[in-house]
C-alpha positions, 0 to 999 in steps of 0.5 A, a space after each residue: 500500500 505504501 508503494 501505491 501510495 507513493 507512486 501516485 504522489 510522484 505520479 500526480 507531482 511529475 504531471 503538475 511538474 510538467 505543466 509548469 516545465 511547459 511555461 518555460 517558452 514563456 518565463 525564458 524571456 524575462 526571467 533572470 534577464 536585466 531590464 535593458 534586455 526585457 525588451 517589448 518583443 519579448 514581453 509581448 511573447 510572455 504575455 501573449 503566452 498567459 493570455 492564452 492560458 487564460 482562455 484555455 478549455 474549462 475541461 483542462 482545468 478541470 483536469 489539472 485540479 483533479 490531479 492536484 487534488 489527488 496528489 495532496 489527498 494522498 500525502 494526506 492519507 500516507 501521513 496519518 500513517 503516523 510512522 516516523 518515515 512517512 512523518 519526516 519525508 510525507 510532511 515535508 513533502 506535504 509542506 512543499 506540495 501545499 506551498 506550490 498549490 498556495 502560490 498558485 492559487 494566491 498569486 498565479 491564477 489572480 494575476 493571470 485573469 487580472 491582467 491577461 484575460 482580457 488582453 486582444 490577440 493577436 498583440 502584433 499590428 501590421 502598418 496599412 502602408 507598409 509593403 508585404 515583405 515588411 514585418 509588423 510592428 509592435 507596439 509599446 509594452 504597457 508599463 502597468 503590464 510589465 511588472 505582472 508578467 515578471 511576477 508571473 515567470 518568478 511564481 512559476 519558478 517558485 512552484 517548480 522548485 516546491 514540486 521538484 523538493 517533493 520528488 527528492 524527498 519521495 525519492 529519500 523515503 524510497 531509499 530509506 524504506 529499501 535500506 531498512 528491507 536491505 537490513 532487515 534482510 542481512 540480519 535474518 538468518 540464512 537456511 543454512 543458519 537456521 538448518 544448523 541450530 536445529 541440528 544442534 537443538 536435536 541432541 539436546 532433546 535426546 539427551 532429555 528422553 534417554 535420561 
C-alpha cells in the first residue's frame, strides 16, 4: 500500500511538474534577464503566452485540479500513517506540495485573469502602408503590464522548485524504506543458519528422553 501510495504522489507531482516545465517558452524571456534586455518583443511573447492560458478549455482545468487534488489527498492519507518515515519525508513533502498549490492559487491564477484575460490577440499590428515583405510592428509594452508578467515567470519558478523538493524527498523515503528491507534482510538468518541450530537443538532433546 505504501508503494501505491507513493507512486501516485510522484505520479500526480511529475504531471503538475510538467505543466509548469511547459511555461518555460514563456518565463525564458524575462526571467533572470536585466531590464535593458526585457525588451517589448519579448514581453509581448510572455504575455501573449498567459493570455492564452487564460482562455484555455474549462475541461483542462478541470483536469489539472483533479490531479492536484489527488496528489495532496494522498500525502494526506500516507501521513496519518503516523510512522516516523512517512512523518519526516510525507510532511515535508506535504509542506512543499501545499506551498506550490498556495502560490498558485494566491498569486498565479489572480494575476493571470487580472491582467491577461482580457488582453486582444493577436498583440502584433501590421502598418496599412507598409509593403508585404515588411514585418509588423509592435507596439509599446504597457508599463502597468510589465511588472505582472515578471511576477508571473518568478511564481512559476517558485512552484517548480516546491514540486521538484517533493520528488527528492519521495525519492529519500524510497531509499530509506529499501535500506531498512536491505537490513532487515542481512540480519535474518540464512537456511543454512537456521538448518544448523536445529541440528544442534536435536541432541539436546535426546539427551532429555534417554535420561
Amino acid at each position: 500500500m505504501a508503494g501505491l501510495r507513493m507512486s501516485i504522489v510522484v505520479s500526480a507531482t511529475s504531471f503538475l511538474l510538467g505543466l509548469l516545465f511547459t511555461h518555460w517558452i514563456a518565463d525564458s524571456l524575462t526571467l533572470w534577464k536585466s531590464p535593458s534586455t526585457n525588451s517589448d518583443p519579448r514581453l509581448w511573447i510572455a504575455a501573449t503566452y498567459y493570455s492564452i492560458l487564460t482562455r484555455m478549455p474549462p475541461m483542462l482545468a478541470y483536469i489539472y485540479v483533479a490531479v492536484a487534488v489527488l496528489g495532496g489527498l494522498t500525502l494526506l492519507w500516507s501521513l496519518g500513517d503516523g510512522r516516523a518515515g512517512n512523518l519526516m519525508f510525507d510532511g515535508g513533502s506535504l509542506l512543499l506540495y501545499s506551498s506550490a498549490v498556495a502560490m498558485y492559487l494566491y498569486s498565479v491564477l489572480p494575476n493571470l485573469f487580472e491582467n491577461f484575460s482580457a488582453l486582444p490577440l493577436p498583440f502584433v499590428r501590421a502598418e496599412p502602408t507598409a509593403p508585404p515583405s515588411t514585418s509588423p510592428s509592435v507596439p509599446p509594452f504597457p508599463t502597468t503590464l510589465r511588472t505582472p508578467t515578471l511576477e508571473l515567470a518568478s511564481s512559476h519558478l517558485v512552484c517548480s522548485v516546491a514540486l521538484t523538493g517533493v520528488l527528492l524527498l519521495q525519492a529519500g523515503r524510497w531509499w530509506a524504506e529499501q535500506k531498512d528491507v536491505d537490513d532487515d534482510e542481512e540480519e535474518a538468518p540464512s537456511p543454512d543458519e537456521k538448518a544448523v541450530v536445529k541440528d544442534e537443538k536435536e541432541p539436546v532433546k535426546e539427551k532429555k528422553k534417554a535420561s
